[in-house]
BALOBA-1460 file (C-alpha; in Angstrom, 3 decimals):
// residues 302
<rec num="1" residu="x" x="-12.802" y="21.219" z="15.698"/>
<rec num="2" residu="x" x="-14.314" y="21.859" z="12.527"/>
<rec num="3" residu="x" x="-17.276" y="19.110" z="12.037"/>
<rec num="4" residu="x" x="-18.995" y="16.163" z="13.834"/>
<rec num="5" residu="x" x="-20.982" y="13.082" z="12.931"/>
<rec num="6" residu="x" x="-22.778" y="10.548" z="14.873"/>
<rec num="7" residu="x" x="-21.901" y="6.850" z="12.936"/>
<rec num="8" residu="x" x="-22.180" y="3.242" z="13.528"/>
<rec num="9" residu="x" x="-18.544" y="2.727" z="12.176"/>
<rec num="10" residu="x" x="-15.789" y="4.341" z="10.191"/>
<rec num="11" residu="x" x="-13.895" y="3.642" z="6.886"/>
<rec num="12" residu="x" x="-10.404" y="1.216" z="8.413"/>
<rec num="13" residu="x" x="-13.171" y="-0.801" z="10.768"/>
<rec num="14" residu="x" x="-15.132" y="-2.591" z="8.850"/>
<rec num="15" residu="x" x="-18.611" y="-2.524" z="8.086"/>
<rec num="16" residu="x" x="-21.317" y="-4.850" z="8.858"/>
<rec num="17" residu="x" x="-22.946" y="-5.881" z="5.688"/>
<rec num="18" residu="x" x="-26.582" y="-6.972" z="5.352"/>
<rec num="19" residu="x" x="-29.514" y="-8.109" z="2.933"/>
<rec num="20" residu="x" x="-31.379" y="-5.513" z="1.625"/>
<rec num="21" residu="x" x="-34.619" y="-5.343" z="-1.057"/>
<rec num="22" residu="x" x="-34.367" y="-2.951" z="-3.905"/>
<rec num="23" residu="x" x="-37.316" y="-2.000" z="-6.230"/>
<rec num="24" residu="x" x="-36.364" y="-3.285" z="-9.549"/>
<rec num="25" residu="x" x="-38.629" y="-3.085" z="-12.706"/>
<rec num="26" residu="x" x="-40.595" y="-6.397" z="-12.986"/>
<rec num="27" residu="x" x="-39.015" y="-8.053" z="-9.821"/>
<rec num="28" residu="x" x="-37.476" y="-7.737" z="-6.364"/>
<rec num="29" residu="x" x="-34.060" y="-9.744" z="-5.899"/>
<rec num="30" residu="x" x="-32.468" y="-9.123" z="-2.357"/>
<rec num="31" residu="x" x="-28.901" y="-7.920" z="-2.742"/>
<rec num="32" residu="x" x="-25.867" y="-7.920" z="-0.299"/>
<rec num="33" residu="x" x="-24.350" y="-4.508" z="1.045"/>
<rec num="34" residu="x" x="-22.446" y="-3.460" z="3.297"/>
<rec num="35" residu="x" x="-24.039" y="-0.646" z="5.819"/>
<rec num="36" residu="x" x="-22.892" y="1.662" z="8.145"/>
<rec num="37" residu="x" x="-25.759" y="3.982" z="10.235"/>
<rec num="38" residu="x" x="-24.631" y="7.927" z="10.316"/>
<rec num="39" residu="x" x="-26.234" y="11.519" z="10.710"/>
<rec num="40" residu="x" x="-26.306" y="14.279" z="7.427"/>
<rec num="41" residu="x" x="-22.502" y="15.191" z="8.577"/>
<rec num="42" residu="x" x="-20.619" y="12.233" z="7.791"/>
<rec num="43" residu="x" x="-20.312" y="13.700" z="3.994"/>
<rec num="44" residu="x" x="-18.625" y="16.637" z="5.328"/>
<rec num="45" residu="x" x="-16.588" y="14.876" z="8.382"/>
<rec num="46" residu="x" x="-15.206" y="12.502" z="5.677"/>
<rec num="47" residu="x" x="-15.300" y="14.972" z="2.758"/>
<rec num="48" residu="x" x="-17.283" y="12.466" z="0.417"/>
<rec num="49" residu="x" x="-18.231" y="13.333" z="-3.117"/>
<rec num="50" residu="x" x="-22.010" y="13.264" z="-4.050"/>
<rec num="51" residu="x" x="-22.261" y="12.656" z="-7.672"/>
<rec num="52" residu="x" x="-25.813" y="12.808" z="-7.879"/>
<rec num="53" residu="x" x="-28.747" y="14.243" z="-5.733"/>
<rec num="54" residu="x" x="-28.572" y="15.255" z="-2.633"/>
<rec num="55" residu="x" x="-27.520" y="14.771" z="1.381"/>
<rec num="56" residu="x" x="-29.985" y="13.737" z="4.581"/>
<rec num="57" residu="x" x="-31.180" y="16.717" z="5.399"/>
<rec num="58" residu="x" x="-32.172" y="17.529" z="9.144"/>
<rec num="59" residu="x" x="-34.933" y="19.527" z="8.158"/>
<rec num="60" residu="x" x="-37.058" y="16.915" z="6.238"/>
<rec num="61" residu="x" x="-38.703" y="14.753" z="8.128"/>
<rec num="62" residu="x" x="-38.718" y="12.294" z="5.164"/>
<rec num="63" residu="x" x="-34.999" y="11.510" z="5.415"/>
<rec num="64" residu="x" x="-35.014" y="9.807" z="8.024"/>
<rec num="65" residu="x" x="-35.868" y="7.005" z="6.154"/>
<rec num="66" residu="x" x="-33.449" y="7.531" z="3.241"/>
<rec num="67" residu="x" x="-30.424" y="6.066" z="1.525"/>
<rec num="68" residu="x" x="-27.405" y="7.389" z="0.376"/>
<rec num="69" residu="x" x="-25.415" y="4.390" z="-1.675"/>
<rec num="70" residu="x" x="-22.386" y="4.413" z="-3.887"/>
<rec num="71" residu="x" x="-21.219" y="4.202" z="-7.125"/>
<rec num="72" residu="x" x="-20.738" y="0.174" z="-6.888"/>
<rec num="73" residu="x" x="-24.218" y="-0.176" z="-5.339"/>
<rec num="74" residu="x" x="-26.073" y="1.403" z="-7.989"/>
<rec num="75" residu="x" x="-24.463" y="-1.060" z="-10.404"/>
<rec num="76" residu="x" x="-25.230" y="-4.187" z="-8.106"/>
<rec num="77" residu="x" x="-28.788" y="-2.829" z="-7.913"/>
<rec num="78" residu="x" x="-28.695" y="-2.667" z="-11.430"/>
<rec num="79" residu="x" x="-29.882" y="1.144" z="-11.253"/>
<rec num="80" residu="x" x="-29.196" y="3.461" z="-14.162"/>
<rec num="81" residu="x" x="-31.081" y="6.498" z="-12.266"/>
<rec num="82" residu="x" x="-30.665" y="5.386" z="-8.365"/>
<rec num="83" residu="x" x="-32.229" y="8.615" z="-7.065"/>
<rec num="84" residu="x" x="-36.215" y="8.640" z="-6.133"/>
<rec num="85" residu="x" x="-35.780" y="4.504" z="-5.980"/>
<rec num="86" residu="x" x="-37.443" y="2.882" z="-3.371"/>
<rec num="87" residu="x" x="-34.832" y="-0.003" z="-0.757"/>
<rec num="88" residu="x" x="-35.825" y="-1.421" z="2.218"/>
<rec num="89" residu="x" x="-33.806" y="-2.657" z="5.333"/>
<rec num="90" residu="x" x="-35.751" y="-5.519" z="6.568"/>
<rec num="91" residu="x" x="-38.298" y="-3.867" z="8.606"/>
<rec num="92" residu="x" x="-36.322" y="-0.906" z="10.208"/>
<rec num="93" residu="x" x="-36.178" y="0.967" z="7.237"/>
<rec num="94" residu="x" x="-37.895" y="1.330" z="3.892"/>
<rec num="95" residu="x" x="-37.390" y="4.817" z="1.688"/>
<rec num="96" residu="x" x="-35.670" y="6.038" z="-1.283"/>
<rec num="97" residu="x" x="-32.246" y="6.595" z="-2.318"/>
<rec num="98" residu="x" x="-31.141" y="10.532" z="-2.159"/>
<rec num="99" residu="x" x="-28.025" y="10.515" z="-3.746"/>
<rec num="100" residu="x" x="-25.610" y="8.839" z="-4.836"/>
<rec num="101" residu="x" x="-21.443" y="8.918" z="-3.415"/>
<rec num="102" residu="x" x="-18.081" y="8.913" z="-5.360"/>
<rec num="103" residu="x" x="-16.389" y="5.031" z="-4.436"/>
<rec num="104" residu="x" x="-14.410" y="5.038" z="-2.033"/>
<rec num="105" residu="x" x="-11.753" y="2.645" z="-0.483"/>
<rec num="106" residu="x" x="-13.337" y="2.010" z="3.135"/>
<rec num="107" residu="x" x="-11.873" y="-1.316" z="3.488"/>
<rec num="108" residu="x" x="-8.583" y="-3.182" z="2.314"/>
<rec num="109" residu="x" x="-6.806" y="-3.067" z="-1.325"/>
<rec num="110" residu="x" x="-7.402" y="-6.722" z="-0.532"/>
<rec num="111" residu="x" x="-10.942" y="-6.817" z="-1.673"/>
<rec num="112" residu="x" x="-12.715" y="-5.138" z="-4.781"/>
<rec num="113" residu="x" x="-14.924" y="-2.588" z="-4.187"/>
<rec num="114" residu="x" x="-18.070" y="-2.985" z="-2.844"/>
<rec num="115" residu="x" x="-21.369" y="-1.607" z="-2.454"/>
<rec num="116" residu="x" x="-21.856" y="0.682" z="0.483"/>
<rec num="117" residu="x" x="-25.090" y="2.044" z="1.808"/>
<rec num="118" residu="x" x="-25.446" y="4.805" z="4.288"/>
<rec num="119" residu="x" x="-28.954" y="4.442" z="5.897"/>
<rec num="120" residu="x" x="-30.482" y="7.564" z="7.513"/>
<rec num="121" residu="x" x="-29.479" y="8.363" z="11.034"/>
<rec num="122" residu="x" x="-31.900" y="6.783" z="13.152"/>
<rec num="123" residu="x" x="-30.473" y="4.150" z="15.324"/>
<rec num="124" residu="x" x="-27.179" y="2.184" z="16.841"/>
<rec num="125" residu="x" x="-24.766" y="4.741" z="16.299"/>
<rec num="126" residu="x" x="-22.103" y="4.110" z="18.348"/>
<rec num="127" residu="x" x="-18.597" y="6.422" z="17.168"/>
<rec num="128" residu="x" x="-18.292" y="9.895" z="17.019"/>
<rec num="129" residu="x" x="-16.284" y="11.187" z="13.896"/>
<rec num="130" residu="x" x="-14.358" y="14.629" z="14.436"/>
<rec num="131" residu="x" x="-12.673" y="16.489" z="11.499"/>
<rec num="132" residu="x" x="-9.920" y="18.816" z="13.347"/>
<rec num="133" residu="x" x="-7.664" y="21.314" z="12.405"/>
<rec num="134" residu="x" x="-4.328" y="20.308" z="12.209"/>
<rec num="135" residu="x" x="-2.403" y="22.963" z="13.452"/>
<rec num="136" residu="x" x="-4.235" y="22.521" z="16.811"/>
<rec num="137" residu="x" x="-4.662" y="18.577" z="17.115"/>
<rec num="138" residu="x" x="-3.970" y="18.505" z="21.221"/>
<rec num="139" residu="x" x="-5.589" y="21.629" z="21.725"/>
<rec num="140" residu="x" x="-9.287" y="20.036" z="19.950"/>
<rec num="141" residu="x" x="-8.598" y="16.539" z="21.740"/>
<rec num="142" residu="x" x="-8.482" y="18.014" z="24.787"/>
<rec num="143" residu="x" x="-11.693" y="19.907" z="24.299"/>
<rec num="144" residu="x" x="-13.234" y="16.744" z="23.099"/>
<rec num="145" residu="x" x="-11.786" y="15.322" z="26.092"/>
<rec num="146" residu="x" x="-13.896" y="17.556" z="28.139"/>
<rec num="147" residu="x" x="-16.826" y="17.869" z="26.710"/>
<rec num="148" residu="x" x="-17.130" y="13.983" z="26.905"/>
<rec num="149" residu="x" x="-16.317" y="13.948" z="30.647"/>
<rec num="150" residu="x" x="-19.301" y="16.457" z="30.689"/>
<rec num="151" residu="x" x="-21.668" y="14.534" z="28.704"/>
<rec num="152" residu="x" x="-20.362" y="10.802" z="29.468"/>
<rec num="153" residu="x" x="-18.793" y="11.130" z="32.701"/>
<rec num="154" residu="x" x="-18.902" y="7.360" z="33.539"/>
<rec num="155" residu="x" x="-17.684" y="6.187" z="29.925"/>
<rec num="156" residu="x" x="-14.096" y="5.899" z="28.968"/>
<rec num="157" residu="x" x="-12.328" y="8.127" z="26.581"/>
<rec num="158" residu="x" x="-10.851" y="6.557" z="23.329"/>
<rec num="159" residu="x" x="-10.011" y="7.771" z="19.940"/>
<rec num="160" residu="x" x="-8.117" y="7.031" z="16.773"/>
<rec num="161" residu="x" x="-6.797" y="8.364" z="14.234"/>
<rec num="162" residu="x" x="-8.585" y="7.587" z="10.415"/>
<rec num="163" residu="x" x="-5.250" y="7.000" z="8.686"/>
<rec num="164" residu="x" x="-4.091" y="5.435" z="11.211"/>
<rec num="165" residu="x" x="-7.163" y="2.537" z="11.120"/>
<rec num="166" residu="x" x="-6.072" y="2.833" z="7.409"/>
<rec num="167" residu="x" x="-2.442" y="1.963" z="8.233"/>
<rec num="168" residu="x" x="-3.747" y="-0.894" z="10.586"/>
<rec num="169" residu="x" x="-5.413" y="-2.727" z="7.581"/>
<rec num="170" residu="x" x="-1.759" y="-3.241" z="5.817"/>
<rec num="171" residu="x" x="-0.115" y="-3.956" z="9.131"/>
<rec num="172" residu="x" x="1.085" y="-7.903" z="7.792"/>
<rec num="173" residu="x" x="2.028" y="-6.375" z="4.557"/>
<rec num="174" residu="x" x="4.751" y="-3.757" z="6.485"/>
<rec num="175" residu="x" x="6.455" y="-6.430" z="8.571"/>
<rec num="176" residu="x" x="6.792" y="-8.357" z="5.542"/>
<rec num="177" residu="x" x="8.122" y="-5.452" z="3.959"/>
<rec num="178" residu="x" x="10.791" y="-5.062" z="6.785"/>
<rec num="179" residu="x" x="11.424" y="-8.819" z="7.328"/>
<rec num="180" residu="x" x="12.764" y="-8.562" z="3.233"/>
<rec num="181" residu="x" x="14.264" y="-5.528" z="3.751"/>
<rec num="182" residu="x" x="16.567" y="-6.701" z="6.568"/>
<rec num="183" residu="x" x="17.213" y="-10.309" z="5.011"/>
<rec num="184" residu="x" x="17.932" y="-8.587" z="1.730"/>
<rec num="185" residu="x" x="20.591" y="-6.304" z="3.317"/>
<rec num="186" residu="x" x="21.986" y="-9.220" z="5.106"/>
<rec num="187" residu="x" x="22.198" y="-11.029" z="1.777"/>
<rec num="188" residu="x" x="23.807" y="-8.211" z="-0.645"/>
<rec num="189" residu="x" x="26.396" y="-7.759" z="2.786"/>
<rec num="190" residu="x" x="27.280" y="-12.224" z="3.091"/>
<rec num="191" residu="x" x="27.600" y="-11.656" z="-1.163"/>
<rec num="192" residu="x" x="30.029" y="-8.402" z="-1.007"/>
<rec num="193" residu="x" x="31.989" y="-10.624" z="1.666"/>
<rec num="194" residu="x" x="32.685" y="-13.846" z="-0.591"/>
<rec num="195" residu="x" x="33.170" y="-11.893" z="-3.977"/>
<rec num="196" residu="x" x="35.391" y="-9.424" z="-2.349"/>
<rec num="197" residu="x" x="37.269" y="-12.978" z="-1.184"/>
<rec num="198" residu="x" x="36.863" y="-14.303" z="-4.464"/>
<rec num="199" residu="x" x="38.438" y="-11.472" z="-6.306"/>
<rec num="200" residu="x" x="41.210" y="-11.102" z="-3.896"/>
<rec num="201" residu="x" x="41.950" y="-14.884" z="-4.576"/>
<rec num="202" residu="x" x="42.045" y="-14.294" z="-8.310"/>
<rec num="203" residu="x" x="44.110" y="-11.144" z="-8.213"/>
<rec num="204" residu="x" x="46.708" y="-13.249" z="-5.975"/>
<rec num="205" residu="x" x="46.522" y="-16.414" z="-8.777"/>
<rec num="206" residu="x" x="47.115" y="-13.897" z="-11.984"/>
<rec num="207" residu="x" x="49.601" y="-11.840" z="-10.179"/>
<rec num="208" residu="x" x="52.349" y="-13.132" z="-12.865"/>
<rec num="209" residu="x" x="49.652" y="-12.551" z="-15.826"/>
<rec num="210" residu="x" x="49.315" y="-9.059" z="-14.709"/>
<rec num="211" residu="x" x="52.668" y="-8.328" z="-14.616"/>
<rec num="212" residu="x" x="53.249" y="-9.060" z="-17.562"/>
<rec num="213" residu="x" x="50.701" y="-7.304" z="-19.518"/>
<rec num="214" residu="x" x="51.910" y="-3.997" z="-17.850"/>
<rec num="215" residu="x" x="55.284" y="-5.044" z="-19.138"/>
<rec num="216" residu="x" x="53.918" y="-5.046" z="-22.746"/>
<rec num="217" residu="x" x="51.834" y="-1.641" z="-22.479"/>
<rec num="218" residu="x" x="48.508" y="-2.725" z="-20.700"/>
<rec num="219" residu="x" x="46.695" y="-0.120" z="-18.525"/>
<rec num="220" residu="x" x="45.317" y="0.268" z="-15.232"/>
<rec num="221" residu="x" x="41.732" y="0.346" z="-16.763"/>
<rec num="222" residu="x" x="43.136" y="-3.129" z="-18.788"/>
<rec num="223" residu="x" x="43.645" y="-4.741" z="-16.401"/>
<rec num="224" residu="x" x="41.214" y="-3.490" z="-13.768"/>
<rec num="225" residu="x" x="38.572" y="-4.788" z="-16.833"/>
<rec num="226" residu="x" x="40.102" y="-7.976" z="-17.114"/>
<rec num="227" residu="x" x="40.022" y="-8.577" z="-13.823"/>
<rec num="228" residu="x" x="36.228" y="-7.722" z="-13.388"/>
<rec num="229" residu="x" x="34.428" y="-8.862" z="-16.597"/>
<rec num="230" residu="x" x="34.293" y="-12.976" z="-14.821"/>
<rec num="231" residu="x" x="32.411" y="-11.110" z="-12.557"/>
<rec num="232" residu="x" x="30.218" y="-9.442" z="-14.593"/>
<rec num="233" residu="x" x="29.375" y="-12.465" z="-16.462"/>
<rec num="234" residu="x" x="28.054" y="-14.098" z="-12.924"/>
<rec num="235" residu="x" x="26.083" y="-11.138" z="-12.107"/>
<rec num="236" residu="x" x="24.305" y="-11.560" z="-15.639"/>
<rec num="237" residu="x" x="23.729" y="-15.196" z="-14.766"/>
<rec num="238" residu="x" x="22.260" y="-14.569" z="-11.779"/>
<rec num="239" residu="x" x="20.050" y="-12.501" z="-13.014"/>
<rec num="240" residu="x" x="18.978" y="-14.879" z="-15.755"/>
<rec num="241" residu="x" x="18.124" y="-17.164" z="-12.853"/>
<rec num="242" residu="x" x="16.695" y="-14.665" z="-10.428"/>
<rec num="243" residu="x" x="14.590" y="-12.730" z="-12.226"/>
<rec num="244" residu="x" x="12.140" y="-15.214" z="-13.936"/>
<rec num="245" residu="x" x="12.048" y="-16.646" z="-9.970"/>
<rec num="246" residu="x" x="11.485" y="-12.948" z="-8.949"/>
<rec num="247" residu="x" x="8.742" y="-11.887" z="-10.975"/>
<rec num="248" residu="x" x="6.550" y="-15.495" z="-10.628"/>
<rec num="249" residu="x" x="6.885" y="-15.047" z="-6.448"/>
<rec num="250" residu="x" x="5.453" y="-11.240" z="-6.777"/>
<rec num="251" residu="x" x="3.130" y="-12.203" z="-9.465"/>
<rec num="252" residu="x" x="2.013" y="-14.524" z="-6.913"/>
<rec num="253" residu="x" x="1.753" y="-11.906" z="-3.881"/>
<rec num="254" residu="x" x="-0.182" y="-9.972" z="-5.804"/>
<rec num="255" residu="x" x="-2.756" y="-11.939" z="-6.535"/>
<rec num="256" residu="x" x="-4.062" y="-11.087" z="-3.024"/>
<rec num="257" residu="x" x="-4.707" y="-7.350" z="-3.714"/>
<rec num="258" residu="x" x="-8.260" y="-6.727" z="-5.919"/>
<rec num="259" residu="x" x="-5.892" y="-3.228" z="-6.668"/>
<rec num="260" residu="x" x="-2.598" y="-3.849" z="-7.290"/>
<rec num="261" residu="x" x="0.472" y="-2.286" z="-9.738"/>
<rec num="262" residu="x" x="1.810" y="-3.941" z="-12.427"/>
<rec num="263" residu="x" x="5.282" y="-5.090" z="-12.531"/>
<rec num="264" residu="x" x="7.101" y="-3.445" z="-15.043"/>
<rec num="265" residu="x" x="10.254" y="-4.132" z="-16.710"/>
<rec num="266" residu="x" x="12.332" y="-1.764" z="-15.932"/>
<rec num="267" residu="x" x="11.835" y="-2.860" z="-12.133"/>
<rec num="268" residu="x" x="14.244" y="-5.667" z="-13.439"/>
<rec num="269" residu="x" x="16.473" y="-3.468" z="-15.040"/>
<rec num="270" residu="x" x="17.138" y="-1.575" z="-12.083"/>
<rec num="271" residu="x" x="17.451" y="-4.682" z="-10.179"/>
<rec num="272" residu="x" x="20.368" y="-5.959" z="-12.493"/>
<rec num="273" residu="x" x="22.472" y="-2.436" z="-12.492"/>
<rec num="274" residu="x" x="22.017" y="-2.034" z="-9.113"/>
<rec num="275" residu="x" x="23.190" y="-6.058" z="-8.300"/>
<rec num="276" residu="x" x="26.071" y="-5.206" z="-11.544"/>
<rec num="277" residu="x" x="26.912" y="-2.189" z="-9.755"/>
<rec num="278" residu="x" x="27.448" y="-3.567" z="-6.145"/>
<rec num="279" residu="x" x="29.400" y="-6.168" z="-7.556"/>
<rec num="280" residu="x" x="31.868" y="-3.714" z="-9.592"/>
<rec num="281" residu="x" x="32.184" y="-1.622" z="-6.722"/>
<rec num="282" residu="x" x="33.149" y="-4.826" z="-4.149"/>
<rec num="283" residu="x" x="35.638" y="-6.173" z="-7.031"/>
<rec num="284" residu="x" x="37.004" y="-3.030" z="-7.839"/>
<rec num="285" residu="x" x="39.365" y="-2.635" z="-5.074"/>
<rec num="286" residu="x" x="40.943" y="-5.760" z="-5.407"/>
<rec num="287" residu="x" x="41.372" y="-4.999" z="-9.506"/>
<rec num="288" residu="x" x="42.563" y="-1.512" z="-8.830"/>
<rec num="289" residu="x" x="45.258" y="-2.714" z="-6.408"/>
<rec num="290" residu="x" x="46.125" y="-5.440" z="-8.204"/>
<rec num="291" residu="x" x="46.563" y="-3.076" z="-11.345"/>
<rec num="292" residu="x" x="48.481" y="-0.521" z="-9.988"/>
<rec num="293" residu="x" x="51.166" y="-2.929" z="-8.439"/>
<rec num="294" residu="x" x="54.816" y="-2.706" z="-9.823"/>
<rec num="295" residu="x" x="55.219" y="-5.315" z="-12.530"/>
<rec num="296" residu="x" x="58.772" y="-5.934" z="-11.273"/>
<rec num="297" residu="x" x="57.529" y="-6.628" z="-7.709"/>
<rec num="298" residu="x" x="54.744" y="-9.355" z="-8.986"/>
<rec num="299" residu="x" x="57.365" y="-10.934" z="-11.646"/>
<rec num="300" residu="x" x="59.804" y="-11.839" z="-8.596"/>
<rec num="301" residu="x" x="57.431" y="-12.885" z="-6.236"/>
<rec num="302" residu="x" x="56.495" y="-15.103" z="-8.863"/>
């Protein structure tokens, strides 16, 4: 075990967000944030960045009625120089803002970022966050274990994971991921079935053609082209179709994430070579067999 805090919640939870009243310059306007209680070793537990001033310090008695905010709540304060600024939390808590912490992602890409305030550690603290060393992970939660039966022997045991939590917020977004994952292989498979049908059928209907361009000189890689370039022009259609269809629907999926990638076009283009590929590759046995038969065979069964 390597550090401790005492908090009121943890980044993956969910924070409970509240009014609070800054000092401003000619006025006081009462601005949103969200909150979370928590003791000076939360910056270390969760390895946050301080960008400017300082941490809650145990020995000053005067921090227990301080602030540490973010980046995002400086701005929504309107603050150029947060630090030494007086905010109050209705009547628990009125003191000034220590320093100031790097953003960071505590809830879903979902939302935008938004301003976070750390009040001093002072009440309704409720979760115990534990930094452990990895190479040792049952080893610390058993010690945890014990010291907590020592301590708390009538309350229940229960811990999680902080990625995990994290994992938990894009839960929806993974079984989506795997419900288009399995339809999609289900698709390309039902496709590689009817043009592998197809091309047989087409093969059997131009068996005299074949035979005799391989009379007059054609190739195996002729006629293997010949045979696959109808193909290839309904793969390129397809894609004419699909992809406008394609990129509106994740356009439109996107739209939910305040963070979100761009869709590029070369997403597309690997779309279409793979799709031209898989289609070559299904046809391909047919037009190779096809190719390769003797020219005497085809012209009498014909």
């Amino acid at each position: 075990m390597l550090k401790a805090s005492a908090t009121q919640n943890l980044p993956g939870k969910g924070f409970d967000s509240s009014l609070f009243l800054p000092e401003q310059p000619a006025n006081y306007t009462e601005t949103s944030l969200s909150y979370t209680f928590a003791d000076e070793q939360i910056v270390e537990v969760l390895e946050l960045e301080i960008v400017e001033g300082r941490n809650f310090s145990k020995d000053l008695a005067s921090d227990s009625s301080a602030f540490l905010i973010n980046e995002t709540a400086a701005k929504a304060l309107g603050w150029d120089q947060p630090i030494g600024r007086q905010l109050n939390y209705g009547n628990f808590i009125k003191g000034p803002v220590i320093g100031v912490i790097k953003d960071f992602h505590f809830e879903s890409l979902h939302y935008e970022m938004k301003p976070l305030d750390y009040p001093a550690f002072s009440l309704n603290t409720s979760l115990i966050a534990v930094r452990l060393q990895s190479n040792n992970m049952n080893g610390s939660i058993a010690t945890i274990q014990n010291l907590w039966k020592e301590f708390a022997p009538t309350s229940v045991f229960e811990y999680t994971f902080l990625d995990e939590d994290y994992q938990k917020l894009y839960e929806k977004e993974q079984r989506m991921g795997q419900v288009f994952i399995a339809f999609s292989i289900l698709a390309i498979f039902i496709a590689c079935l009817g043009l592998f049908g197809l091309s047989a059928y087409i093969a059997e209907q131009r068996t005299k053609e074949i035979g005799i361009r391989k009379v007059l000189g054609a190739s195996i890689t002729d006629i293997a082209a010949m045979l696959s370039k109808d193909f290839v022009k309904l793969v390129l259609l397809a894609a004419i179709i699909a992809f406008p269809l394609a990129w509106w629907g994740m356009s439109k999926w996107l739209e939910d994430f305040a963070y979100r990638t761009q869709i590029e076009w070369w997403m597309f283009a690997v779309a279409g070579v793979g799709a031209l590929g898989i289609a070559l590759l299904t046809v391909s046995f047919q037009a190779i067999r096809a190719a390769v038969a003797n020219p005497v065979e085809s012209l009498k069964t014909e």
